[in-house]
C-alpha positions in Angstrom: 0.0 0.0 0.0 3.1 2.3 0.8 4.0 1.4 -2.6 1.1 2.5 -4.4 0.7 5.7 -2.4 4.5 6.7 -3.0 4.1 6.2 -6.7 0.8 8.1 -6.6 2.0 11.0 -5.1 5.2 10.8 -7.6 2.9 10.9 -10.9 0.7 13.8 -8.9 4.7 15.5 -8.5 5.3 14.8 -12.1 1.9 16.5 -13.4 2.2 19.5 -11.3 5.9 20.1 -12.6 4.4 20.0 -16.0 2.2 23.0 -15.0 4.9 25.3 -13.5 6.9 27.5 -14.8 10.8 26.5 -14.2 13.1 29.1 -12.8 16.2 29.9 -15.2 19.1 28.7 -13.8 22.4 29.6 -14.6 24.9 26.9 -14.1 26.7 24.2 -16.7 26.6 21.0 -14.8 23.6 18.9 -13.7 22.3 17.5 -10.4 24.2 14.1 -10.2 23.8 11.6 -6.6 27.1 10.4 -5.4 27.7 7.7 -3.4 30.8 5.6 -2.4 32.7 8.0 -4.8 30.3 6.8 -7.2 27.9 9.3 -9.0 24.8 8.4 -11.2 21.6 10.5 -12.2 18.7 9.6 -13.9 19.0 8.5 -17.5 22.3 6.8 -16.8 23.0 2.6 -16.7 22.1 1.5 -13.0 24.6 -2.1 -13.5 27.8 -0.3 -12.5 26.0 1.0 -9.1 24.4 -2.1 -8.4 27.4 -3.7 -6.9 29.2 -0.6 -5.8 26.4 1.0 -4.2 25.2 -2.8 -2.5 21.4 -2.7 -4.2 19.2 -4.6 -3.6 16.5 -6.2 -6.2 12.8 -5.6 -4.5 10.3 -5.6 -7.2 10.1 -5.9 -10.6 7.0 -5.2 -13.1 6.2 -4.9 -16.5 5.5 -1.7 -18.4 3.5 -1.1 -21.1 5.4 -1.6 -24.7 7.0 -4.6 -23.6 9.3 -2.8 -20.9 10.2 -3.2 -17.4 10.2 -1.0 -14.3 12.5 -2.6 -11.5 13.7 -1.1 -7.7 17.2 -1.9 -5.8 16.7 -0.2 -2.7 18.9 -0.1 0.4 18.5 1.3 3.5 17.3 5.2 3.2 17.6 4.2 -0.4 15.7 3.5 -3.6 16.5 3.5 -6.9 13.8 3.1 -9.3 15.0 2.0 -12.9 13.4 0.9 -16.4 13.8 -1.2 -19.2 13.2 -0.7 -22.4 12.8 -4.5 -23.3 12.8 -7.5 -21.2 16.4 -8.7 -19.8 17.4 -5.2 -21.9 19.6 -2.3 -20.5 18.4 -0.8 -17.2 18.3 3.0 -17.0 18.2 5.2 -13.7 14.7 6.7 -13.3 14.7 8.1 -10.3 16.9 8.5 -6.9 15.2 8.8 -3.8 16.5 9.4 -0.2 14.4 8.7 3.0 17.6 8.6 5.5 19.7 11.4 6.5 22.9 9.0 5.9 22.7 10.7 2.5 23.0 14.4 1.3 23.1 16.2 -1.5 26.4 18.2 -3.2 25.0 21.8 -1.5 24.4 19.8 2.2 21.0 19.2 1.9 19.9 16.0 3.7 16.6 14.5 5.3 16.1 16.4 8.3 17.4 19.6 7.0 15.2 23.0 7.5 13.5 24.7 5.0 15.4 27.8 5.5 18.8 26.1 5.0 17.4 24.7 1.6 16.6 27.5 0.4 19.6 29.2 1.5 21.7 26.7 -0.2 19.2 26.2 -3.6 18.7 29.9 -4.3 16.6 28.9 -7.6 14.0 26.7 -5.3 10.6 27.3 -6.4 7.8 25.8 -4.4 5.8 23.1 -6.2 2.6 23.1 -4.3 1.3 20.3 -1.7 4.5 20.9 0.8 7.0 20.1 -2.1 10.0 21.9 -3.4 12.0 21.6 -6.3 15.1 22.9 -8.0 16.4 22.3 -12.0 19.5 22.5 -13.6 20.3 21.1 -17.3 17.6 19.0 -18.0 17.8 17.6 -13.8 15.5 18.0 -10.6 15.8 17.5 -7.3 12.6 17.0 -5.7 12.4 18.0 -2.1 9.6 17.1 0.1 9.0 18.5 3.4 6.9 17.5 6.6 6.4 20.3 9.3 9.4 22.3 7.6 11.9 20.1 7.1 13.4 17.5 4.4 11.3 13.9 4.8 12.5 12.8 1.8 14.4 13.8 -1.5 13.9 12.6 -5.3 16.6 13.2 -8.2 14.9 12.8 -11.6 14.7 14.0 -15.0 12.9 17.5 -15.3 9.9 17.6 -17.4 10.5 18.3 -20.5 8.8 21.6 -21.9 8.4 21.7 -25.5 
């Protein structure tokens, strides 16, 4: 059930960051998670971080077009990836920390204030429904926030606009 609501209130996140307007941000690299001196972000291979990062298969399920969704978690993290094809390539679709073991390059972790992210992100726009994201070349970081602080915190690809 915990799941289903997670991946409920991811498409809602999706949809409403098709309907606002992205802040300009002026900076030439884009949000990667690193890990073990290992960095990834969505879009990339997930079979080097497997081992390296010590994922974990939890659930696998089939997508329309033939395709696969699968998730390696591990302990205050999930990584969600797809498949084109069966057996095929896997590809990072989104990062997600729940633990404050992890932060981001700029310090941000679970736990964190509201008033340090947005002293650290100075692009942050608020998203609606207690979330707050941040974009930078085609990235997003997607920070949710219970009673004004960091609960959990998403890396994906940013909606595309055109």
């Amino acid at each position: 059930m915990k799941v289903l609501k997670r991946f409920t209130v991811l498409c809602l996140i999706i949809v409403m960051a098709l309907t606002v307007s992205v802040p300009a941000l002026a900076a030439t690299k884009s949000y990667t998670f690193t890990y073990r001196s290992y960095s990834r972000r969505p879009g990339q291979s997930v079979s080097r971080i497997r081992k390296k990062w010590k994922l974990r298969e939890t659930s696998r399920g089939n997508s329309q077009g033939g395709g696969q969704y699968i998730t390696y978690m591990r302990k205050g993290l999930r990584v969600l990836a797809y498949s084109r094809t069966k057996g095929g390539t896997e590809y990072i679709s989104d990062i997600m920390i729940t633990s404050s073991k992890y932060k981001t390059r700029e310090g941000i972790k679970v736990g964190s204030t509201l008033a340090k992210l947005k002293s650290r992100y100075k692009h942050v726009a608020f998203l609606g429904n207690y979330d707050y994201y941040t974009v930078k070349n085609g990235m997003m970081i997607l920070f949710h926030l219970k009673n004004g602080r960091v609960k959990w915190i998403t890396y994906m690809e940013a909606p595309r606009t055109d």
